[in-house]
N, C-alpha and C positions, 0 to 999 in steps of 0.2 A: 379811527382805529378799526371801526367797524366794517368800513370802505375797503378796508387794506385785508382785513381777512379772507371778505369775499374775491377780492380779487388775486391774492397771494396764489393759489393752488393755481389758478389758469397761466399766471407768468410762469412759477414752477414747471408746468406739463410742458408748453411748448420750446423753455428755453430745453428742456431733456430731448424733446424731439427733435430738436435743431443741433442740440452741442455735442449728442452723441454718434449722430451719422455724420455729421462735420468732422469728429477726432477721427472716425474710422476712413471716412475717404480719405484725409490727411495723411494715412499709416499707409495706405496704397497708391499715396501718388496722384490720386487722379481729384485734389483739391480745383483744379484747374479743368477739369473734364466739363464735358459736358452733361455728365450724370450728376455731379452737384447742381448744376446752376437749375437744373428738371426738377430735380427733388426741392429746390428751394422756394420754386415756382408753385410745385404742388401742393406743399407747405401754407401757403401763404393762401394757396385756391380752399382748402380744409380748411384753412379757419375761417375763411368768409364763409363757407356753406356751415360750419357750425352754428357760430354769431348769428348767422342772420335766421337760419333754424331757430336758434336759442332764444333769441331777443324780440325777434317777430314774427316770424311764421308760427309757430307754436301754438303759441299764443292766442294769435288771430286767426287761424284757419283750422288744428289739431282742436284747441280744447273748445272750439266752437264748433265743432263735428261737422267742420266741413272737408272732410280726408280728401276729396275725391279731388276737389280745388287746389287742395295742402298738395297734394301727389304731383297733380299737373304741372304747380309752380317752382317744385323741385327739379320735376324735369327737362322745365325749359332750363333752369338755373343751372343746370348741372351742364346740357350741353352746351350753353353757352361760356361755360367759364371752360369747358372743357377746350373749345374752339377758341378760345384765349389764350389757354398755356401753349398750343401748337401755335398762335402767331406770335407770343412774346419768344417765345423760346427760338424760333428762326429771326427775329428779330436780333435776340442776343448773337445768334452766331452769325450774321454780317456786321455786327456794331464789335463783338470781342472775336477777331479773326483767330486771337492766340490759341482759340477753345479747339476753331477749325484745324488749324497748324497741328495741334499735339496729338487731333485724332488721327491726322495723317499719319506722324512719324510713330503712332502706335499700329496703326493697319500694317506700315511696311515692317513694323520689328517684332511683330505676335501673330499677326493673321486676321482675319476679320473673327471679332467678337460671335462666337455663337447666341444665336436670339432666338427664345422662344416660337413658338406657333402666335401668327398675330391675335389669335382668337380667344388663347392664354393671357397675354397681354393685354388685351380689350377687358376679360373677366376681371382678373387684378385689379386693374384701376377702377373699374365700375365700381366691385365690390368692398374697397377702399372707401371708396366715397362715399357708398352706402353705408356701410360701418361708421363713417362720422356723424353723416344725417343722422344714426340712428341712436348713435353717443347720444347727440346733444337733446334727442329725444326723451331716451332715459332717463338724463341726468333731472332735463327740467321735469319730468313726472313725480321722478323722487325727490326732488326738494319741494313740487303742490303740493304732492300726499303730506310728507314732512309737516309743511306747513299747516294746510286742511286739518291733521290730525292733532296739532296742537291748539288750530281755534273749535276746533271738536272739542275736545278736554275743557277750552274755558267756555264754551256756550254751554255746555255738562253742568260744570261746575254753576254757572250762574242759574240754571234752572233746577238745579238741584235746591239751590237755597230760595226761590222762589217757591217749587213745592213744597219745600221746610215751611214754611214762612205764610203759604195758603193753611197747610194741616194744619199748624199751630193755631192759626186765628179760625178754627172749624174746630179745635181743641177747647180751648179755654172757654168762650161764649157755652157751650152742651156744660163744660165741670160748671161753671155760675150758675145753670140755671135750674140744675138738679140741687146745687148746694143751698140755693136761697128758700127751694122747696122746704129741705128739711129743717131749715130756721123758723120759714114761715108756720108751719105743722108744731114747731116746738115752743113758740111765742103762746099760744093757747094754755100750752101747761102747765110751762115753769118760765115765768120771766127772767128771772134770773139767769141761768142756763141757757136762757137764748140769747142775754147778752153778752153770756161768756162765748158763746159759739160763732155772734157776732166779731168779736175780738180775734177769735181766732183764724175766724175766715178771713178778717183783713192782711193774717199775717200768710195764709196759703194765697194769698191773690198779688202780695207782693213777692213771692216765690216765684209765680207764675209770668209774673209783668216785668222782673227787671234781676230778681238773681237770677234764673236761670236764662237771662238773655242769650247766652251762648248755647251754640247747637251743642255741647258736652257740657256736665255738672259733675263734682266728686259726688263720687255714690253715696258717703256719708248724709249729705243733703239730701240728696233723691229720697232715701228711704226716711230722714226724720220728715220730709213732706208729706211722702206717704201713710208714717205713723200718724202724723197730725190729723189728714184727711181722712184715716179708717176714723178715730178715735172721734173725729167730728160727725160719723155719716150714721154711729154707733147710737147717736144721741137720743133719738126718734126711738128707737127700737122694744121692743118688748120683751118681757123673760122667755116668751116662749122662740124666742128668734135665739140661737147656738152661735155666737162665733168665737173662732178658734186661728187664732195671730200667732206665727211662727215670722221675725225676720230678724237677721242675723247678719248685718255687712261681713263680721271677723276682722273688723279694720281696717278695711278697702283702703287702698289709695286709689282706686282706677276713677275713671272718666267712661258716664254713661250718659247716653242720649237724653234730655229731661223730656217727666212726663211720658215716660214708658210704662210706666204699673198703670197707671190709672184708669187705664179704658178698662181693662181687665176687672180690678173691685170696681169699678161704676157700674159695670154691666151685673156685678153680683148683687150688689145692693137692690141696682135696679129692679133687677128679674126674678131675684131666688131668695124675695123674702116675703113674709106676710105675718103680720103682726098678730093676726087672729089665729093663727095656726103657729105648728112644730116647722121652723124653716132652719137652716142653717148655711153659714159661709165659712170655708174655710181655706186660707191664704198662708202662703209659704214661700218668702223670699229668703234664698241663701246666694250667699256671697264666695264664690273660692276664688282670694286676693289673688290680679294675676293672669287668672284664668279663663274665669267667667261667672254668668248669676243664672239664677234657675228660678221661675214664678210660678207656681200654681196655683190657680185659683177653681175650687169648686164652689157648688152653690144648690141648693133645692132648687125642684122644680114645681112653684106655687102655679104656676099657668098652664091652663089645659087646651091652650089652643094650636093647633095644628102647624100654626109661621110660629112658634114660640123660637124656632131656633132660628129664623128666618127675624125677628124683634133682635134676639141676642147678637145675630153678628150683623148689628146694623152701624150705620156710618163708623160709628167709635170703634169698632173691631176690623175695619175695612180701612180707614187712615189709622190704625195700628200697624197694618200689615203693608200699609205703603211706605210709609216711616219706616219700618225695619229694612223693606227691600232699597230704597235709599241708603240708608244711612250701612247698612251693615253688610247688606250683598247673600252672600253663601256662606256668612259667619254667624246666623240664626236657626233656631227652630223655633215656628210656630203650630199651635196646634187647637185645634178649635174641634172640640166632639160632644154630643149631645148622648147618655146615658140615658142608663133603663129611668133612674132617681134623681137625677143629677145632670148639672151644665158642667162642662169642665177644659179649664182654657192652660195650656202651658206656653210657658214663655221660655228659651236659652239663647242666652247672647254669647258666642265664645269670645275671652280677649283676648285668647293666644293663637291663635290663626295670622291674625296679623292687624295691624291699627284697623278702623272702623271709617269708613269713608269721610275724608272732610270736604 
């Protein structure tokens, strides 16, 4: 079936170029002339110089940038088939005398046929035939392209989930190994508590390992993983450390990338607290169902070192921002700025722009 589509348009076109100047010389008589039997010959010379344009030369000599060769072999090709319709066509008219006969008793009953400048005539037919070389030229560029630009889309696509698929395994390993920190720090104090944190972290690690296996999660989960994980990072911390949780889905039903917030609070944790000092974190995830979500996250600035903000936007803020330009395109703002007091990172994903790249 597939065979037949490809091939249906090219039966189409030629039976049109044959069946229509057929009815019309039919309507003037001259089915028998010698201008049908030219035309038919010509006909038949146009599709070999298509076809063999089309199916081999092309191919073999255009898209292997050998033009200069591709030019030459057309132009032997072309005179010599040209020098072929002049010997079949006197051929026909000693093999069908009838053609001779009815030119005669047209010369004695009209007069001899007016005929161009031979020079005009010469153009015409060159430029005919140029015009088909140049069809089948076309035609096969724009079904490469066509096709080129559809295995473009899935080599896209497969390397898109390939970099999905690098960040995420450059994601997870950095959250384990900051998260085991603050267990190990919290074992010292309170055993208890580190074995509740223990528990909990096995349930953020199977979040990470096999619910949110899919490049999209309902935002409902995203953010209770998130709550789970502030609520876990909290545990270590001291009274003189401020944090201040604002997050609100309103009900989401949308579908967001997993694993989006958390480079964001990691880095806050990481960077913008100090247990011996006044620090603070404060994080605000809202949801408008629908729409889109909006992240801020600020944080004190406990480090007085000069790359502080050069630490801050390291790998995990860096495959943040390659994960959004994947996954979301020109349907994000990111925004990473360093303050007089403060770190301060925003996150917006729009949903209604349009679906989110899969």
């Amino acid at each position: 079936m597939k065979n037949f589509i490809k091939i249906f348009p090219h039966i189409l076109i030629w039976a049109i170029v044959l069946i229509v100047p057929t009815y019309l010389m039919s309507r003037e008589g001259i089915l028998d002339n010698k201008p049908f039997y030219n035309y038919f010959i010509r006909i038949v010379i146009f599709a070999i110089l298509f076809y063999f344009n089309y199916f081999y030369l092309i191919e073999k000599f255009l898209f292997t940038r050998k033009i200069v060769l591709y030019i030459l072999i057309n132009i032997i090709l072309i005179a010599g088939l040209v020098a072929l319709q002049a010997v079949i066509s006197e051929m026909m008219m000693s093999i069908l005398p009838n053609i001779q006969e009815m030119r005669e008793r047209r010369f004695k009953m009209d007069g001899p046929h007016p005929k161009g400048p031979p020079f005009m005539r010469f153009l015409i037919d060159y430029m005919s035939i140029i015009f088909v070389i140049g069809l089948s030229v076309a035609i096969k560029m724009t079904i490469r392209w066509y096709r080129d630009s559809i295995n473009f889309e899935k080599v896209k696509s497969v390397q898109l989930e390939a970099d999905l698929r690098n960040l995420r395994s450059q994601l997870n390993p950095h959250f384990l190994f900051n998260t085991l920190n603050n267990i190990y720090s919290l074992i010292a104090i309170d055993q208890d508590r580190a074995q509740n944190a223990v528990h909990r972290l096995s349930n953020l690690l199977r979040y990470v390992m096999y619910d949110n296996d899919q490049k999209f999660v309902p935002m409902d989960k995203e953010l209770e993983f998130t709550k789970n994980y502030i609520d876990l990072m909290k545990l270590r911390l001291s009274s003189s450390v401020k944090i201040n949780i604002t997050i609100d889905d309103a009900g989401s039903k949308d579908l967001i990338a997993s694993l989006m917030f958390i480079t964001l609070i990691e880095n806050a944790f990481k960077h913008g607290i100090n247990n011996g000092e006044n620090s603070f974190i404060d994080i605000t995830i809202l949801v408008d169902p629908g729409k889109g979500v909006l992240c801020t996250v600020e944080n004190s600035l406990v480090e007085k070192e000069e790359n502080m903000e050069a630490r801050n936007s390291g790998i995990g803020l860096a495959n943040l921002s390659k994960r959004l330009e994947l996954l979301y395109l020109d349907k994000y703002e990111f925004t990473v700025e360093k303050r007089t007091n403060s770190f301060f990172t925003l996150l917006r994903i729009d949903f209604n722009k349009n679906e989110a790249t899969v």
